[in-house]
C-alpha positions as CSV (number, residue, x, y, z in Angstrom):
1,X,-12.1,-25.2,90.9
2,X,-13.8,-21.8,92.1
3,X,-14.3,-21.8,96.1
4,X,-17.5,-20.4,97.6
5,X,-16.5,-20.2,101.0
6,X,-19.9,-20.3,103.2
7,X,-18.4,-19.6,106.5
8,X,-18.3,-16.2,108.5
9,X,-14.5,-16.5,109.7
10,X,-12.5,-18.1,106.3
11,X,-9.1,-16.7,106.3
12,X,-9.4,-14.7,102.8
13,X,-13.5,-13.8,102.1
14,X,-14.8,-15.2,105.3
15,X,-18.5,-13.5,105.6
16,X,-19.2,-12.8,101.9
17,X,-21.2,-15.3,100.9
18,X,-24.5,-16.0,103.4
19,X,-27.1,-14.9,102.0
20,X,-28.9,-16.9,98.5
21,X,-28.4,-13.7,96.6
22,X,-24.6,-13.1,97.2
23,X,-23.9,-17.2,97.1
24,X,-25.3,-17.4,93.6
25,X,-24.0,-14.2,92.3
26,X,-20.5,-15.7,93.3
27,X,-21.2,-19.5,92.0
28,X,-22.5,-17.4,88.6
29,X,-19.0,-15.7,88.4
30,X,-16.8,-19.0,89.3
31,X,-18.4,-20.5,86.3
32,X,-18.5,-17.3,84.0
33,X,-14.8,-16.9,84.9
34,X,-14.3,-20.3,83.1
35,X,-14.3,-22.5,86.1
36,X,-15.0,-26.3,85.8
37,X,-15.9,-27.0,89.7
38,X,-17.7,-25.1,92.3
39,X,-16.2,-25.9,95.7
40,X,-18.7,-25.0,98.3
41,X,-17.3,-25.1,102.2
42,X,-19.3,-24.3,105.3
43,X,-16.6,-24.8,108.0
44,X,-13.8,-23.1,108.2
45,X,-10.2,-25.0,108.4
46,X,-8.0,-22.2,108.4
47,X,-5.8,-22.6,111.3
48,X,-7.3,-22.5,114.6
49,X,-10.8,-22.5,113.4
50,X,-14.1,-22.5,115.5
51,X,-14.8,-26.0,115.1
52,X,-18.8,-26.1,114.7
53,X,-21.4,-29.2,114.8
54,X,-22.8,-31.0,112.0
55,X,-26.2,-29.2,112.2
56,X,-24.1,-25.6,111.6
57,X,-21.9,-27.0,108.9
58,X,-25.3,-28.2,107.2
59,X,-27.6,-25.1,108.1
60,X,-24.7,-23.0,106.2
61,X,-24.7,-25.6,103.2
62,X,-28.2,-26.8,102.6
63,X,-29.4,-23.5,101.5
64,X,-26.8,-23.1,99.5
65,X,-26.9,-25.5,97.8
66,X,-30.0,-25.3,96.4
67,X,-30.6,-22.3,95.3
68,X,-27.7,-23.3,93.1
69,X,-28.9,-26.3,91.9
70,X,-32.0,-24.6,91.2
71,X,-30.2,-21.7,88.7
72,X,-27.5,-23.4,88.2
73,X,-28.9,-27.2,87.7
74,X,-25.7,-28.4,85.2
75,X,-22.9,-27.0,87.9
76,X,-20.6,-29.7,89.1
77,X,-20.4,-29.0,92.8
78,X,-17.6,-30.2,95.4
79,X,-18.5,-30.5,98.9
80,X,-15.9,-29.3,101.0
81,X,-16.5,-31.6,104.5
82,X,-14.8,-34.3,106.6
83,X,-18.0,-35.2,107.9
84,X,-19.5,-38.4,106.2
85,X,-23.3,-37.6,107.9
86,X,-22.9,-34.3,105.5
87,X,-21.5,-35.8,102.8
88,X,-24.5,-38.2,102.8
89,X,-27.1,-35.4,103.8
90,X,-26.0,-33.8,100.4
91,X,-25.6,-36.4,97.9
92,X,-29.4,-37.9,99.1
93,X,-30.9,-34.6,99.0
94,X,-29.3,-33.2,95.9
95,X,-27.7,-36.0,93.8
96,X,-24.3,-36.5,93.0
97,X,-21.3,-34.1,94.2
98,X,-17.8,-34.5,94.6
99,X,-16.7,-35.1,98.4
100,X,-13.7,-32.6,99.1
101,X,-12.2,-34.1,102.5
102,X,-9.2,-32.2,104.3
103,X,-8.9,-34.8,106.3
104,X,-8.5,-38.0,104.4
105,X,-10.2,-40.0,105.9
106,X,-8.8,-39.7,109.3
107,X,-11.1,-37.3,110.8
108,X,-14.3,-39.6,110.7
109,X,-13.3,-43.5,110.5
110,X,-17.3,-43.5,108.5
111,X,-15.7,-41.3,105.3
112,X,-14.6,-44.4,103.1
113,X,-17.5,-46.5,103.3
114,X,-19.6,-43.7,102.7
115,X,-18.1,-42.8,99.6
116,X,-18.1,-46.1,98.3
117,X,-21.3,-47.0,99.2
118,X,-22.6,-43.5,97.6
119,X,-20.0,-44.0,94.4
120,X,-19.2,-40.2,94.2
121,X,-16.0,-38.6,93.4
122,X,-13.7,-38.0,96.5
123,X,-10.6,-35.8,97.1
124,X,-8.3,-37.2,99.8
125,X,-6.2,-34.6,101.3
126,X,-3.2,-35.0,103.6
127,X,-3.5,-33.1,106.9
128,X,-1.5,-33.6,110.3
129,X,-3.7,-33.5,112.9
130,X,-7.3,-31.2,112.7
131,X,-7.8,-27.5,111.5
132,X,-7.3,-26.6,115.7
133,X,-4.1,-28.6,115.7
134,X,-2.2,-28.8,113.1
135,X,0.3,-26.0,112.9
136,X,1.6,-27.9,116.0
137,X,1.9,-31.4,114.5
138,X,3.8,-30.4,111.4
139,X,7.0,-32.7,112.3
140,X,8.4,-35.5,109.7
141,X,11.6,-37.8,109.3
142,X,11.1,-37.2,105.7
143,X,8.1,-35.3,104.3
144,X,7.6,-36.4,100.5
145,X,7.8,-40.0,100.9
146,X,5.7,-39.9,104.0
147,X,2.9,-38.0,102.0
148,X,3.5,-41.0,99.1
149,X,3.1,-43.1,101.6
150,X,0.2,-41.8,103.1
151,X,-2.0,-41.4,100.1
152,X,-0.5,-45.7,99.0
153,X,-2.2,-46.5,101.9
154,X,-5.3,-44.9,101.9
155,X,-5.8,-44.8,98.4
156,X,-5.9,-48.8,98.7
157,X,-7.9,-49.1,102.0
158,X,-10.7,-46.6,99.9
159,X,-10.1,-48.6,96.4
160,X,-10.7,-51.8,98.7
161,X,-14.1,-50.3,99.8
162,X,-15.0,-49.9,96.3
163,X,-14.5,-46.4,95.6
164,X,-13.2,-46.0,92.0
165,X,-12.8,-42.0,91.0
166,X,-10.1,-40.5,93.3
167,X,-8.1,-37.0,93.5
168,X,-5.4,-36.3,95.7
169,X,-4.5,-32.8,97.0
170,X,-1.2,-32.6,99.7
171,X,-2.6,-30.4,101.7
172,X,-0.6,-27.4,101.2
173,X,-0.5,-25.6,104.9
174,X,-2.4,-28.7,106.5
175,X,0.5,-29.9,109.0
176,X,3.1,-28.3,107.2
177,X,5.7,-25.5,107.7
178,X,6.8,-22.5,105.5
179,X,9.7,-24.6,104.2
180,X,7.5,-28.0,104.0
181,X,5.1,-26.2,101.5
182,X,7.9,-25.3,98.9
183,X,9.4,-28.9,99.4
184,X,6.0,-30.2,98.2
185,X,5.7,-27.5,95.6
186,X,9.0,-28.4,94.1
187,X,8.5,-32.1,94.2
188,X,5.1,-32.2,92.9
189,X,6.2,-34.9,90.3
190,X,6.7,-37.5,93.4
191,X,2.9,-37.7,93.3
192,X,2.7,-39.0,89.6
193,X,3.7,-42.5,90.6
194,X,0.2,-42.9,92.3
195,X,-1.2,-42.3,88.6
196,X,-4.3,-40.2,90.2
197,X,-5.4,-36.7,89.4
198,X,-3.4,-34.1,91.5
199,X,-5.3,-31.1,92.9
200,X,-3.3,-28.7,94.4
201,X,-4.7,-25.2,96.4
202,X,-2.4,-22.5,97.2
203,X,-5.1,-20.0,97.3
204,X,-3.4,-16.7,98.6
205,X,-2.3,-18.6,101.7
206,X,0.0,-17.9,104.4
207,X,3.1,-19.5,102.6
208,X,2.7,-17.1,100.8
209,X,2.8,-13.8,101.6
210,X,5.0,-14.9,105.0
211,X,7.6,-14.8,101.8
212,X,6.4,-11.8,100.3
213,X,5.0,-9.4,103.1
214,X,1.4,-8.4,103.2
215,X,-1.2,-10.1,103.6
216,X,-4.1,-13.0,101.8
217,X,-5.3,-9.5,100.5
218,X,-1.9,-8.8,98.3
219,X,-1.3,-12.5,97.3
220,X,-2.6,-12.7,93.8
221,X,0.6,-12.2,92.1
222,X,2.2,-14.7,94.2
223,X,-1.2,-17.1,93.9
224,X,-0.7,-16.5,90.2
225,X,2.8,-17.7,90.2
226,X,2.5,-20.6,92.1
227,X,-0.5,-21.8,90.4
228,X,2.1,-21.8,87.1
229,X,4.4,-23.9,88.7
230,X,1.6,-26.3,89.8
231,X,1.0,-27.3,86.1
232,X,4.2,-27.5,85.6
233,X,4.4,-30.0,88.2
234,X,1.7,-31.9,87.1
235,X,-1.2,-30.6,88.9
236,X,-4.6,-31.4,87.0
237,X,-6.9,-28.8,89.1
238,X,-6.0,-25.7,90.4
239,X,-8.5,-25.0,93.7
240,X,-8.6,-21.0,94.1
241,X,-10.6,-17.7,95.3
242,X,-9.5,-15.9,92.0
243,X,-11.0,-18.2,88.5
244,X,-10.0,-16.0,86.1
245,X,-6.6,-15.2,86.7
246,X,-5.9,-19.5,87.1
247,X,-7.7,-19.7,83.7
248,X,-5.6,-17.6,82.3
249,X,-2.4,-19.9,83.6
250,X,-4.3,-22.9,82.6
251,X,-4.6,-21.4,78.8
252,X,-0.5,-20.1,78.8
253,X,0.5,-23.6,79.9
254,X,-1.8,-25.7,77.3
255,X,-0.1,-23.3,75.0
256,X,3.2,-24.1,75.8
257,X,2.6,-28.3,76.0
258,X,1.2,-27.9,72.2
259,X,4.7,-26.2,71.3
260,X,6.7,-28.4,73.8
């Protein structure tokens, strides 16, 4: 999954991508690269974000949207939004897309229904709190079973709704400290018990190069690495700024499960 971030303040390539020209130039690379999933997101959730209204978050996306679907008619596209209004606005106006929700759920109680009454394709991501809040709200008693936990239950109030394709992503820095983030990343196999595809997106974030030193700019290496040790884990999408380089880890590690 390639991200094509449509906001002017994203942590990594905020501003890059507002215009139809540059937006199709990058959703032309994400696919040349070998990516399967274009991830388009017009509000930005890095920590402490503006937080914008609806008609923003759709006056970025609309547009962009279609001048893709118009080139690029065949790209899957995943809607990065917790907003069910948006998520409706998009599949009525341009057919099917995968809902990509940070929130879950829990950020608008309309999410579920809307998804199972528009039978598309939903990621349900674990997140303490809102983009504005979170880095303040990332307390647990014990963090993997509480994330299990979290996605049992919501998983079964969406399945009771009607909604049928699933993908679960823990939210790496959603809610969650330095040491949280590794805890998840080395217990990514407590997630195979809810027998649902696992996405996970490290993207050259924070927990990363707080390790390493520098900044989202010098975090390919360690973006690279981590993305390894996702598979390995069991993760069945990798979400990232940089396609070609997770290809590449992608094609290393179905190497090494045909000589396992």
């Amino acid at each position: 999954m390639g991200i094509l971030n449509l906001t002017p303040d994203s942590f990594f390539d905020g501003g890059q991508y507002i215009d139809p020209v540059s937006i199709l130039k990058r959703a032309k690379q994400i696919l040349a690269e070998g990516a399967d999933i274009i991830d388009l997101g017009a509000y930005s959730t890095r920590p402490g974000a503006e937080d914008i209204d609806i008609e923003e978050e759709w006056r970025r996306m609309q547009p962009a949207i279609a001048c893709i679907r118009k080139e690029l008619p065949d790209a899957i596209l995943s809607i990065d939004t917790f907003r069910s209004e948006l998520a409706r606005r998009v599949v009525n106006e341009f057919g099917a897309c995968i809902i990509n929700d940070i929130s879950g759920g829990t950020l608008d109680d309309k999410m579920f229904a809307t998804v199972a009454e528009l039978q598309v394709p939903y990621i349900m991501m674990h997140i303490k709190g809102t983009p504005q809040t979170m880095q303040n709200q990332a307390v647990y008693e014990d963090l993997i079973p509480e994330l299990v936990q979290f996605f049992q239950d919501r998983v079964k109030s969406l399945n009771d709704l009607g909604a049928k394709s699933i993908i679960i992503d823990p939210g790496f820095g959603f809610g969650k400290t330095l040491e949280h983030n590794y805890r998840i990343m080395a217990h990514l196999d407590a997630f195979k018990e809810l027998n649902l595809p696992l996405l996970v997106g490290i993207s050259r974030k924070s927990m990363i190069y707080k390790l390493l030193g520098g900044d989202a700019s010098d975090s390919l290496n360690g973006t690279t690495a981590l993305n390894m040790v996702a598979l390995m884990g069991g993760a069945h999408i990798l979400r990232v700024h940089d396609v070609k380089e997770a290809v590449e880890c992608v094609k290393l590690y179905d190497q090494l499960l045909i000589n396992n």
